[in-house]
BABADO-669677 format. One record per atom (N, C-alpha, C): residue number from 0; atom name; x negated, y negated, z. Coordinates in steps of 0.001 Angstrom, whole numbers, plus 500000, padded with zeros to 6 digits. Last residue first. Layout:
<nodes>
<NUM CA <X Y Z>> ...
</nodes>
This chain:
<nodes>
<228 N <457567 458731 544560>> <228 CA <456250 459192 544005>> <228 C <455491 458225 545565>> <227 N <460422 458740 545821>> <227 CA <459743 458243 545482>> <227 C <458228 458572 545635>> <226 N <462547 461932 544959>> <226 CA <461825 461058 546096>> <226 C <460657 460203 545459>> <225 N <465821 461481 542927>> <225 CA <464098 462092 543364>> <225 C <463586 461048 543917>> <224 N <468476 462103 544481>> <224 CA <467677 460782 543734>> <224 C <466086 461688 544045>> <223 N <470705 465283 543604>> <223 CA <469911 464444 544180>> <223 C <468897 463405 543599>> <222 N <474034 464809 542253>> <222 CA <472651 465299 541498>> <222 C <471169 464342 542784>> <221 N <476475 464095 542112>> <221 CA <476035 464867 543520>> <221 C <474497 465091 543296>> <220 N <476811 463130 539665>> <220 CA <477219 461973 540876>> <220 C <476052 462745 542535>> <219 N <476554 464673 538016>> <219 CA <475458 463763 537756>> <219 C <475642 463079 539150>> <218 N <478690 466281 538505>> <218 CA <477434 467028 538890>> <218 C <476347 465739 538732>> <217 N <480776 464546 537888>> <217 CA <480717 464661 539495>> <217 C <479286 465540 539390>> <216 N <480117 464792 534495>> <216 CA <479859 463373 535877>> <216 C <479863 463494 537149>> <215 N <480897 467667 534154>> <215 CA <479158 466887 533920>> <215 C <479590 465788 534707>> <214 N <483865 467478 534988>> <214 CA <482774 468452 535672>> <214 C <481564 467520 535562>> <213 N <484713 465487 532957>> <213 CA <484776 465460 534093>> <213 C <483982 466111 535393>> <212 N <483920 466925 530794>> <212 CA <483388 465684 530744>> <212 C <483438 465169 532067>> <211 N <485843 469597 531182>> <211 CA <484471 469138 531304>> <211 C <483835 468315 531445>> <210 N <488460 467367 531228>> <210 CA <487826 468946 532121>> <210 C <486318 468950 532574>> <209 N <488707 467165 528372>> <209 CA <488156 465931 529751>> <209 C <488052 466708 530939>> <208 N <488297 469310 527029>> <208 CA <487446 468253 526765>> <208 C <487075 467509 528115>> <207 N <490952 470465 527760>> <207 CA <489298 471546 528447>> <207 C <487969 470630 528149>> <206 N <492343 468818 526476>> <206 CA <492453 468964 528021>> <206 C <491204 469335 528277>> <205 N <491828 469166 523755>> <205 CA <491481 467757 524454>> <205 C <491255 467379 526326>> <204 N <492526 471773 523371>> <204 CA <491302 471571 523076>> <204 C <491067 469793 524183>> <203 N <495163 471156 523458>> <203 CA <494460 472521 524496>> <203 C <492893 471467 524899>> <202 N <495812 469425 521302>> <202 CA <496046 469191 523330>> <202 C <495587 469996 523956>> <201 N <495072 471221 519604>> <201 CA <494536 469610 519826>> <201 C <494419 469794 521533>> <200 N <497288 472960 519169>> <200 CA <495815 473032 519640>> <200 C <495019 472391 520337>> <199 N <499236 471312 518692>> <199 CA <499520 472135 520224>> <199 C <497755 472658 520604>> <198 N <498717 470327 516040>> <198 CA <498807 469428 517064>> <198 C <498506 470176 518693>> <197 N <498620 472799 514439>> <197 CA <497738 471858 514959>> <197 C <497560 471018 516173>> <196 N <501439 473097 515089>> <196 CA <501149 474398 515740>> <196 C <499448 473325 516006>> <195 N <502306 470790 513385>> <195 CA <502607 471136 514882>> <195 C <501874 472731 515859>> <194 N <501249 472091 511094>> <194 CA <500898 470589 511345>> <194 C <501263 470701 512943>> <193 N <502430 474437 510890>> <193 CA <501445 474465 510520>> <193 C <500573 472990 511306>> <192 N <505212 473497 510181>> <192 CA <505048 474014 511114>> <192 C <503612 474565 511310>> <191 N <504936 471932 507905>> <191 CA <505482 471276 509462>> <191 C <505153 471864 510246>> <190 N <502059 472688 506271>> <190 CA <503347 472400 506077>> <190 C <503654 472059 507988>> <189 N <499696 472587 503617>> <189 CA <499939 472205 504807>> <189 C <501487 472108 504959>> <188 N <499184 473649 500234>> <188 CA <500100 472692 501050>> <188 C <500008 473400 502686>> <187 N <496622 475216 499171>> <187 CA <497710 476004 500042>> <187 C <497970 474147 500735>> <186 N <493812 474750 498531>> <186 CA <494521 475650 497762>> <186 C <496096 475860 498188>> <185 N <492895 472520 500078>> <185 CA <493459 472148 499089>> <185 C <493949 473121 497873>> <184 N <492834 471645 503275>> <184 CA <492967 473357 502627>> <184 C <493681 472771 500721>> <183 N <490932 471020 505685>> <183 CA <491102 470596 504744>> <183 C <491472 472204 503826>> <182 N <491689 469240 509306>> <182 CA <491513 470391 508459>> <182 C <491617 470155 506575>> <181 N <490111 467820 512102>> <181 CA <490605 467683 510999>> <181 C <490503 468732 510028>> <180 N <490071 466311 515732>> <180 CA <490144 467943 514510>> <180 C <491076 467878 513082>> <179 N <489157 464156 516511>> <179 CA <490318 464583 515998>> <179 C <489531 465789 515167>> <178 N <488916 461718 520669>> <178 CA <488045 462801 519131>> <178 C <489213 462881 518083>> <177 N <489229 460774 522512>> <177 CA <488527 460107 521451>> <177 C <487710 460623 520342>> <176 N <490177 462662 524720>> <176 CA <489309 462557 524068>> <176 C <488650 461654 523233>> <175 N <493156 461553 524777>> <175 CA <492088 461533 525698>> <175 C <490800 461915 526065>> <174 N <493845 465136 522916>> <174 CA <494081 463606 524021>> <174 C <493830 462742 524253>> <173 N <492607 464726 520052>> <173 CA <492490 465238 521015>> <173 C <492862 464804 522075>> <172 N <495062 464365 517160>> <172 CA <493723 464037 517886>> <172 C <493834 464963 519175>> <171 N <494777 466270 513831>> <171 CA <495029 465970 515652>> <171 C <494306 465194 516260>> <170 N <495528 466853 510299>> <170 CA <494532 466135 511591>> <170 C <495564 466360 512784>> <169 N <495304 468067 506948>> <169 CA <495858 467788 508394>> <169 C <495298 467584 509442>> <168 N <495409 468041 503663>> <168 CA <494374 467358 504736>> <168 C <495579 467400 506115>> <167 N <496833 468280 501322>> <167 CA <495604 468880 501236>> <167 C <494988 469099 502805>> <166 N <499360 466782 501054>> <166 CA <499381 468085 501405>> <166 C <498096 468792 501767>> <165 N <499385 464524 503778>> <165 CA <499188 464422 502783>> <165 C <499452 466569 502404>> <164 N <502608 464634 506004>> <164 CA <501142 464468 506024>> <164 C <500128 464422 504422>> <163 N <504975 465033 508549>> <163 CA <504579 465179 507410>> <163 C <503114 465117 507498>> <162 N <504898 465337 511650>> <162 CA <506102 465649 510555>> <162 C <505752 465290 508930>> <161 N <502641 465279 513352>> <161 CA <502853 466374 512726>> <161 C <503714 466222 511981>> <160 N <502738 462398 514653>> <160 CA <503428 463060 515763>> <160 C <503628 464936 514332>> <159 N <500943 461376 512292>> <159 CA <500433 461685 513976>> <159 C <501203 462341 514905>> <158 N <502571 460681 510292>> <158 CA <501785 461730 510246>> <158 C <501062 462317 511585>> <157 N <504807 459450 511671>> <157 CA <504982 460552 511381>> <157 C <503665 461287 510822>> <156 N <503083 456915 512543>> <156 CA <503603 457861 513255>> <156 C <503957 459095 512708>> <155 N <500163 455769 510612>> <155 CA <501528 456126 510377>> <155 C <502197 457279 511588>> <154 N <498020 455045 511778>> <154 CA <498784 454153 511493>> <154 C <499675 454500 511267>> <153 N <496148 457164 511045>> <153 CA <496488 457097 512285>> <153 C <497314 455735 513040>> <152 N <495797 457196 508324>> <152 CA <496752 458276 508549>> <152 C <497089 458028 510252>> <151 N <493423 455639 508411>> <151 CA <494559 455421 507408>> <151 C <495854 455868 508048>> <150 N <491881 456401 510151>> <150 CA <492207 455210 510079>> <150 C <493483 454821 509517>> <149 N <491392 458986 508602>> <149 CA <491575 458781 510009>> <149 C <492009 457537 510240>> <148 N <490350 457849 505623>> <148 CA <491646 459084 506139>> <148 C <492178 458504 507540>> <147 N <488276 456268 506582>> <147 CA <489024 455822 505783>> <147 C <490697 456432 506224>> <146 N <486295 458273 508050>> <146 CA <486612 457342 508409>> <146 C <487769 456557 508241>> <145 N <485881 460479 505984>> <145 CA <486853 460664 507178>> <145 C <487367 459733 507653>> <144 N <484536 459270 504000>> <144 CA <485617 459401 503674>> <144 C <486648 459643 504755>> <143 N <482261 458688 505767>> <143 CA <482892 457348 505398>> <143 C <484295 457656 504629>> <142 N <481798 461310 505536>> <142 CA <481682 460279 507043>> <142 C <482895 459330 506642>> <141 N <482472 463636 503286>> <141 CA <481873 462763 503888>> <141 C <482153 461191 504703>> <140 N <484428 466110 504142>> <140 CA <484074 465356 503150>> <140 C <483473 464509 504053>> <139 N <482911 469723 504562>> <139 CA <484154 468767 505039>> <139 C <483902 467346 504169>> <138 N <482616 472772 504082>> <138 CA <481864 470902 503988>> <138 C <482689 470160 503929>> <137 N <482528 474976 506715>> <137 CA <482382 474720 505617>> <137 C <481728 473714 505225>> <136 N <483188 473027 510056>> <136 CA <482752 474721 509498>> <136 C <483055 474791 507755>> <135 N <481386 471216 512782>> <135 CA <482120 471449 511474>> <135 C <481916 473206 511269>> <134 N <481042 468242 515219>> <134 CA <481076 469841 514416>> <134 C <481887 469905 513481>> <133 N <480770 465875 514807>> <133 CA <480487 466374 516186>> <133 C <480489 467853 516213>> <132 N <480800 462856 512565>> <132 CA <481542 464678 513098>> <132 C <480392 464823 514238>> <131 N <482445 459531 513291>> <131 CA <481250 460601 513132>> <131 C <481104 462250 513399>> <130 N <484224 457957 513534>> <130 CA <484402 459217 512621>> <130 C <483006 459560 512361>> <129 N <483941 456298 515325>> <129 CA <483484 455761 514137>> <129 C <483537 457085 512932>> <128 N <485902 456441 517309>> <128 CA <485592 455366 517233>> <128 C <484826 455279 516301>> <127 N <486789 459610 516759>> <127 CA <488113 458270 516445>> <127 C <487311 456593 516339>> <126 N <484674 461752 515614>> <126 CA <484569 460796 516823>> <126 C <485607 459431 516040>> <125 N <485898 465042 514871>> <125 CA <485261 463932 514348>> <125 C <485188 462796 515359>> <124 N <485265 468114 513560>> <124 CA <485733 467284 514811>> <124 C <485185 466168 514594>> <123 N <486894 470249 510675>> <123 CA <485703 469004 511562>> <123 C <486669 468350 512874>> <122 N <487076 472692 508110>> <122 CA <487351 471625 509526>> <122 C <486127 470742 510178>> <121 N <487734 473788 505011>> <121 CA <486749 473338 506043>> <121 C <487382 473085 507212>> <120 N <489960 475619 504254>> <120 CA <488570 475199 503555>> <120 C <487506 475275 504095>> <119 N <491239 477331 506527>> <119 CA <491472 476052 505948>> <119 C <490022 476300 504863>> <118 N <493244 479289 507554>> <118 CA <492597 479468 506663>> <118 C <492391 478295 505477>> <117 N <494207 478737 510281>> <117 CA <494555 478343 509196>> <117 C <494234 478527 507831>> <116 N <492628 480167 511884>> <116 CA <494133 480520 512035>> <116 C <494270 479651 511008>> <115 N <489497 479872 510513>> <115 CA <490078 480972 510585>> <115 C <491658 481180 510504>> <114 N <489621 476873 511236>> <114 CA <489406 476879 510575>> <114 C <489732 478982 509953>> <113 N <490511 476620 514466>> <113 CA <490859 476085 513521>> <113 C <490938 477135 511844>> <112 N <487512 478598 515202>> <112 CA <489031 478977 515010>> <112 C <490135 478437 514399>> <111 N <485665 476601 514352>> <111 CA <485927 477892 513850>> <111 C <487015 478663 513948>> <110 N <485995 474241 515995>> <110 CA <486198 474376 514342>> <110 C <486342 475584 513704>> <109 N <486475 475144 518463>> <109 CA <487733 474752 518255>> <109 C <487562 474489 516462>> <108 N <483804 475849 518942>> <108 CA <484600 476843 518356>> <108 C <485778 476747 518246>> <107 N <482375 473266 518930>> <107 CA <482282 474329 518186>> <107 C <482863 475605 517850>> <106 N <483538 472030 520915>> <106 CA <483836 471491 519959>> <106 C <483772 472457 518841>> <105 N <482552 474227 523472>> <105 CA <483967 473775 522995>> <105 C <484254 473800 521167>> <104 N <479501 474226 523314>> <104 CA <480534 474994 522801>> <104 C <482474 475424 522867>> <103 N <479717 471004 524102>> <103 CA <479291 471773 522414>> <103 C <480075 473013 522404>> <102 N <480768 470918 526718>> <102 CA <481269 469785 525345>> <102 C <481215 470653 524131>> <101 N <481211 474146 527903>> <101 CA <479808 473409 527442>> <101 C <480939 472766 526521>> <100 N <482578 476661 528401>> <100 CA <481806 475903 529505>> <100 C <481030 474879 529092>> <99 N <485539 477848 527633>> <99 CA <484355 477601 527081>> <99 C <483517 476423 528350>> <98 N <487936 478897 527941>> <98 CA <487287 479450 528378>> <98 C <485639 479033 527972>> <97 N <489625 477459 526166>> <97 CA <489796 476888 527710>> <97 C <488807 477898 528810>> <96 N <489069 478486 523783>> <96 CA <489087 477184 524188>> <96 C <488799 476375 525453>> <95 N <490599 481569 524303>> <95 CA <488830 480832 523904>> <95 C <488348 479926 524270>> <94 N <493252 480766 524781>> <94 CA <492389 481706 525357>> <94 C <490910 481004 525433>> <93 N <493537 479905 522248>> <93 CA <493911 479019 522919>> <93 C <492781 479557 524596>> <92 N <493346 482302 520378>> <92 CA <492601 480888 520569>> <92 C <492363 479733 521340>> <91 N <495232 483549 521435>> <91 CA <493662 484169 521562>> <91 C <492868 483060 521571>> <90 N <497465 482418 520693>> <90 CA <497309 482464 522211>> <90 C <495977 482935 522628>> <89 N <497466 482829 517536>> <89 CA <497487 481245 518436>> <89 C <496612 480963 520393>> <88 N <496924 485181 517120>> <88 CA <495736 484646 516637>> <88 C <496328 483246 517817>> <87 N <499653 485940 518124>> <87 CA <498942 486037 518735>> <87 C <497763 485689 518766>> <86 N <500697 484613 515539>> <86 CA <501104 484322 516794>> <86 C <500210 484436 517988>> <85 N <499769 486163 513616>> <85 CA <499225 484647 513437>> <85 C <500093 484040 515175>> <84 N <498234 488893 513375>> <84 CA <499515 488440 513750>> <84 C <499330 486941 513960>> <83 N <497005 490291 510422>> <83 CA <496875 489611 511664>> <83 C <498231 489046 511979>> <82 N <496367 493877 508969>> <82 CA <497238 492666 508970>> <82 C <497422 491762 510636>> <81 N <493318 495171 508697>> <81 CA <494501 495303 508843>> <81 C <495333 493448 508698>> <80 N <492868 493276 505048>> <80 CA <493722 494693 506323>> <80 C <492639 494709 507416>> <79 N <494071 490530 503698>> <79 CA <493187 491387 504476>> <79 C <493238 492455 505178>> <78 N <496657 489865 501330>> <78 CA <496255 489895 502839>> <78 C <494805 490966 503021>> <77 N <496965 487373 498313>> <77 CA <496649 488699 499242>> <77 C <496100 489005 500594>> <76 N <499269 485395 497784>> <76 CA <497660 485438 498094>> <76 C <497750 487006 499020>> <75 N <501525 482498 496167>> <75 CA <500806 484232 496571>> <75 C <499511 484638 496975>> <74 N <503244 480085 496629>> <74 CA <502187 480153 496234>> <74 C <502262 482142 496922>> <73 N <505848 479353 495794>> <73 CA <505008 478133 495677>> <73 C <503615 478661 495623>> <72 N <508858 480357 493767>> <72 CA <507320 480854 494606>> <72 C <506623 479610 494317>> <71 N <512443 479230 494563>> <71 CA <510872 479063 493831>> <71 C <509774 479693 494221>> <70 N <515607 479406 494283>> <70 CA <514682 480092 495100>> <70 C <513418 479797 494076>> <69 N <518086 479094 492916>> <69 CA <517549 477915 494001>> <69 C <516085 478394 494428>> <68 N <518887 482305 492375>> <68 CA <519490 480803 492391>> <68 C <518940 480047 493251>> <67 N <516251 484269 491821>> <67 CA <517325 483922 492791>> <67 C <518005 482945 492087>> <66 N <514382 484541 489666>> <66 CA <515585 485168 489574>> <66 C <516368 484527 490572>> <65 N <511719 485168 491265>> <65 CA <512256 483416 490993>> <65 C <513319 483725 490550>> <64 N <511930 487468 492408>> <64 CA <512096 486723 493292>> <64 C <512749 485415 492782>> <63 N <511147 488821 489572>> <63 CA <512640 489099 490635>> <63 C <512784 487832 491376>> <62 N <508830 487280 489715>> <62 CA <509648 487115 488287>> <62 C <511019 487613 489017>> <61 N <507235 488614 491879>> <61 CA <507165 487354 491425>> <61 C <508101 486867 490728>> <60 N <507245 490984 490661>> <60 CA <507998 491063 492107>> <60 C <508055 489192 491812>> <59 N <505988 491509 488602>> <59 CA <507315 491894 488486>> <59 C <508075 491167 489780>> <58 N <503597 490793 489432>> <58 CA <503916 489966 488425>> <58 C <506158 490251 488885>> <57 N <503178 492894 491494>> <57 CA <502775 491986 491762>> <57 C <503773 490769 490738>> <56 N <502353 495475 490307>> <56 CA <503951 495610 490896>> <56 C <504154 494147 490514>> <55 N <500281 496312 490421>> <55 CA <500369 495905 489207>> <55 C <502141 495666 489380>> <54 N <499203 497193 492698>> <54 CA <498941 495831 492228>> <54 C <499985 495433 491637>> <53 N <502039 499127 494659>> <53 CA <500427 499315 493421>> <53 C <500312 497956 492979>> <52 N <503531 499465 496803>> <52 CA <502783 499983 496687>> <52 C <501874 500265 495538>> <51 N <503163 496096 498848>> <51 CA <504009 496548 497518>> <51 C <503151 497707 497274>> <50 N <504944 494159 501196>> <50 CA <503943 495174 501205>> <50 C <504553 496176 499767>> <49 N <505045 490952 502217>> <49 CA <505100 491913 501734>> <49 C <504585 492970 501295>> <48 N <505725 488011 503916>> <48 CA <504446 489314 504245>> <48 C <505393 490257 503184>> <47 N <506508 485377 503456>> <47 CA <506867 486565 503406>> <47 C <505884 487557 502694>> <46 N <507255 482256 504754>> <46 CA <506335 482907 504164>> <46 C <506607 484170 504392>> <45 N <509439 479725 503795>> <45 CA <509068 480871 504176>> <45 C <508014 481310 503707>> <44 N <510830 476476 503818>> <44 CA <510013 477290 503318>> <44 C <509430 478134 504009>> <43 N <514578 475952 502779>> <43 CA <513991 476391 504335>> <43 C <512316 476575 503203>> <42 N <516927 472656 502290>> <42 CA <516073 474016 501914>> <42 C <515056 474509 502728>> <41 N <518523 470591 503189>> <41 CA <519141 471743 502400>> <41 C <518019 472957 501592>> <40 N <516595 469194 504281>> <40 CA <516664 468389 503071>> <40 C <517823 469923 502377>> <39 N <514653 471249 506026>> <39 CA <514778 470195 505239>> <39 C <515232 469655 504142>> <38 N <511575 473290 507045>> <38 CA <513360 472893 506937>> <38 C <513497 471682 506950>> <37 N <509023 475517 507238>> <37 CA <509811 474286 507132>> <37 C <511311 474010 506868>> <36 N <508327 477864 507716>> <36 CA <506926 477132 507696>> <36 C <507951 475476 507976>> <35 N <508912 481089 509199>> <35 CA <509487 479948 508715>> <35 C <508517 478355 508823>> <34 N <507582 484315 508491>> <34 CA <507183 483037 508955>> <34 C <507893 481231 508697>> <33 N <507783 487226 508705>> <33 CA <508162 486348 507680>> <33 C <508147 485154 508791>> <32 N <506889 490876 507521>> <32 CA <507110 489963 508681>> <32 C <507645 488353 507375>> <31 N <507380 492747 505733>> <31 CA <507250 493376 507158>> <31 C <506492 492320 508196>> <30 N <509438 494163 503110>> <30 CA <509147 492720 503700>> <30 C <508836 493079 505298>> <29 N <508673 496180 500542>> <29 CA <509208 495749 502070>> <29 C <508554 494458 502754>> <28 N <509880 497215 496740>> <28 CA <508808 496311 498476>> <28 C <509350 496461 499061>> <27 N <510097 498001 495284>> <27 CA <509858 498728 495864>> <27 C <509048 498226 496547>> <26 N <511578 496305 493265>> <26 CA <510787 496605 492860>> <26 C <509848 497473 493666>> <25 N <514095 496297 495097>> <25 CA <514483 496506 493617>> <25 C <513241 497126 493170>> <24 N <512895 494468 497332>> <24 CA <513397 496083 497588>> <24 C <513682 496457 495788>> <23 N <513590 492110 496109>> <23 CA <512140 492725 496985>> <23 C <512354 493938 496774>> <22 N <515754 491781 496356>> <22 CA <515034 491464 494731>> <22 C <513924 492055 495254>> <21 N <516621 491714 498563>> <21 CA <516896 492815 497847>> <21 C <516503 492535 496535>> <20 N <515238 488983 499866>> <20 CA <514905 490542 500440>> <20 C <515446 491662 499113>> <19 N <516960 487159 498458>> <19 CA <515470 487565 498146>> <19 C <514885 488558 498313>> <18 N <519308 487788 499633>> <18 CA <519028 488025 497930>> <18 C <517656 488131 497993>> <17 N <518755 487249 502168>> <17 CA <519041 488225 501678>> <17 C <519136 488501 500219>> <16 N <518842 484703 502237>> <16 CA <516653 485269 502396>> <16 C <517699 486556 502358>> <15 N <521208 483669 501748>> <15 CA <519627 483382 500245>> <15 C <518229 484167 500833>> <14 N <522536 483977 503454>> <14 CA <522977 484864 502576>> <14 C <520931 484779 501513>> <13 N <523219 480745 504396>> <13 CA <523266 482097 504766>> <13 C <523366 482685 503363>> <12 N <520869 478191 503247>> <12 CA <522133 478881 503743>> <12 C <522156 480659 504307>> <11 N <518780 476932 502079>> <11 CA <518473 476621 503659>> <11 C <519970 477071 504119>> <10 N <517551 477579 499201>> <10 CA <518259 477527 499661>> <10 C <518682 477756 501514>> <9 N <513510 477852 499032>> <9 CA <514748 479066 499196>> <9 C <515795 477844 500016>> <8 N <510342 478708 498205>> <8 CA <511183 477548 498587>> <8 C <512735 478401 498359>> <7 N <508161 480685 499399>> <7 CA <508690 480761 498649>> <7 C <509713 479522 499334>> <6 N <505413 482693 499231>> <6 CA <505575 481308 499929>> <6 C <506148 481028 499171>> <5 N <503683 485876 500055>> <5 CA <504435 485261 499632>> <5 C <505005 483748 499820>> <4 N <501121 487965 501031>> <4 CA <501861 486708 501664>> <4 C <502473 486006 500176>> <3 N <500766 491496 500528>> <3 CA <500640 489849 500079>> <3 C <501140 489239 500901>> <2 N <499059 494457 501003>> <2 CA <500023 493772 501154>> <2 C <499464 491723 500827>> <1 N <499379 497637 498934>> <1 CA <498974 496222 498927>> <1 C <499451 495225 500110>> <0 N <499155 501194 500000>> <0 CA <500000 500000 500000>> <0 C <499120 498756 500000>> 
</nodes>
């Protein structure tokens, strides 16, 4: 058995992720999870794990699906085996985060996981007062382009409270940090629920930030004065 992720725009009523399901089944799929990414506007976008048993199924299943009334594929991509649970990828990460003892290895593995549960391009942590990165994972775009973005995008509420955003590029900041984790996926639209699941990171990540930052100063505070030479 193959299995794909499916990403399909679909009528936001009853009855339409059942036509889809049995255009599925026609060509001898099973649908064995499904991820609601967005809603809006009289239409839902889903992602749908499917499991087809020979490649070459692939085209056919594609061509059933757009068959619906109203129903579009936005995008297909094949899964890795075994198959990850993107829920629990959330709470592992979150796990990690708050288990890290060091500014650095914080920052550093809030890009790598980022950058894994989303299967972004790149990511970066970047400094809000001059967008200077602080870590990264791939190649994120350069300084002065973050700068611009961040600035740009941190003027508009709805892109900051997650409800929309450009499609390529999604950001957080970090609490009370004076940081932002920024993602870049320009094969695959960013979507709402994707942008908010970001955001919930952020705040992990920003808490275990001032946590620490907090720890290092009371140790600098208690840190004995060396005795004069």
């Amino acid at each position: 058995m193959r299995t794909f992720v499916v990403r399909v725009w679909l009528p936001d009523r009853p009855g339409a992720l059942g036509a889809v399901a049995s255009r599925i089944g026609a060509v001898r799929g099973d649908v064995v999870g499904i991820d609601i990414l967005e809603r809006g506007a009289g239409r839902a976008i889903d992602e749908l794990v499917i499991e087809l048993p020979t490649d070459d199924l692939l085209d056919l299943l594609i061509e059933e699906i757009s068959q619906v009334d109203g129903v579009d594929v936005e995008d297909v991509r094949p899964v890795p085996t075994p198959l990850r649970d993107a829920r629990l990828d959330a709470l592992h990460t979150a796990a990690l985060l708050v288990e890290q003892g060091s500014v650095r290895c914080l920052l550093d593995r809030l890009c790598e996981e980022a950058h894994r549960d989303f299967q972004a391009d790149w990511s970066a942590v970047v400094d809000l007062d001059d967008a200077g990165e602080l870590a990264c994972v791939g190649e994120p775009p350069s300084t002065p382009w973050l700068r611009a973005f961040l600035a740009g995008s941190g003027a508009s509420m709805p892109v900051v409270t997650g409800a929309c955003g450009p499609d390529d590029v999604a950001w957080a900041p970090l609490e009370d940090a004076g940081l932002a984790l920024v993602l870049g996926r320009p094969s695959r639209q960013f979507r709402a629920r994707e942008r908010k699941q970001l955001l919930a990171l952020a705040r992990i990540a920003g808490r275990r930030y001032t946590e620490l930052i907090a720890g290092d100063r009371a140790l600098a505070v208690r840190a004995p004065t060396p005795a004069p030479a």
